[in-house]
N, C-alpha and C positions, 0 to 999 in steps of 0.2 A: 553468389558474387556476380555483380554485373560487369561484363567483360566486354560489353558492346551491347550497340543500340535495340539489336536481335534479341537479347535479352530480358528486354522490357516485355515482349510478348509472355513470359513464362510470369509474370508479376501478377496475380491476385488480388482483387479491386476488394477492401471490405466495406463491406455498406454501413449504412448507419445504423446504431443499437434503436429498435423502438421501445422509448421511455415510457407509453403508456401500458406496451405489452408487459414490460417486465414488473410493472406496479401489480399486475391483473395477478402475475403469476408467482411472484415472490412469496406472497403467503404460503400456497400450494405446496411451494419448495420448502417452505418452512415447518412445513406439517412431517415431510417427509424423515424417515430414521437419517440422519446422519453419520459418515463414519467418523473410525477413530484416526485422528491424523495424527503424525509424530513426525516431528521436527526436531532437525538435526543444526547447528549452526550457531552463529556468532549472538549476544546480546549484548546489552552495554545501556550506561544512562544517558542520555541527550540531555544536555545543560541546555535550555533557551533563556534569553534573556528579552525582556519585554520593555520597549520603550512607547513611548507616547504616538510615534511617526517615524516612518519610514526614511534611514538617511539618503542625501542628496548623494548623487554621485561622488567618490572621494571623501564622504565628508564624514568625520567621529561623532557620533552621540552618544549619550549617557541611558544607560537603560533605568527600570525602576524597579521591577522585579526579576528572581534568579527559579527559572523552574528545574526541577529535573525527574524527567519523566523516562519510563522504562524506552528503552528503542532495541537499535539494531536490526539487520534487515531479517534476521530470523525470528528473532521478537515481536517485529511489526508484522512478519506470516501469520506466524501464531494467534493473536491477538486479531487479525483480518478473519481467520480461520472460524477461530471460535465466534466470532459476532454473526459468522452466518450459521453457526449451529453446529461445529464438528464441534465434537470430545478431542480436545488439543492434548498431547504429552511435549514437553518441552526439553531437550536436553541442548545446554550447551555452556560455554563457559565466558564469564565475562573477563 
C-alpha cells in the first residue's frame, strides 16, 4: 500500500514482454511434459448476445443472435490452462 511519496521508491518497473522472443520460444515450451493442474472454483454459462454494431452511449439495440458459451473465472483458467498444454481436472459447481 502506498502511504506516501517514499513509497514509490519500493515500486518495481516491469519492462516490456519481447513478442519476438516469446514466438522463438513457445514452441520449445510446447515440447516440454506439462503438468497436471487441478482447479477448484466457480463455472457457469455466458449468454452473449450479438448485434450488428456497437450501441451509442445510453442507447438500446436489438441484438441478432443469442450464444452461450462455457465461462466462469475457473472455467476460463481451465480452458487458458489446457490450450497451453497442462492435463486440466476440473472441479466445480455451476
Amino acid at each position: 500500500m502506498l502511504d506516501s511519496l517514499e513509497s514509490l521508491e519500493k515500486i518495481k518497473v516491469i519492462q516490456p514482454v519481447n513478442v519476438a522472443l516469446q514466438r522463438e520460444t513457445l514452441p520449445a515450451l510446447r515440447n516440454m511434459k506439462m503438468p497436471t493442474v487441478a482447479i477448484v472454483g466457480s463455472m457457469n454459462a455466458d449468454y452473449t448476445i450479438v448485434a450488428n454494431r456497437l450501441p451509442m452511449p445510453g442507447e438500446t439495440i436489438k441484438g441478432d443472435e443469442i450464444r452461450i458459451l462455457p465461462g466462469g473465472k475457473s472455467g476460463n483458467q481451465a480452458v487458458s490452462a489446457a490450450k497451453l498444454g497442462a492435463h486440466v481436472c476440473m472441479f466445480g459447481a455451476v
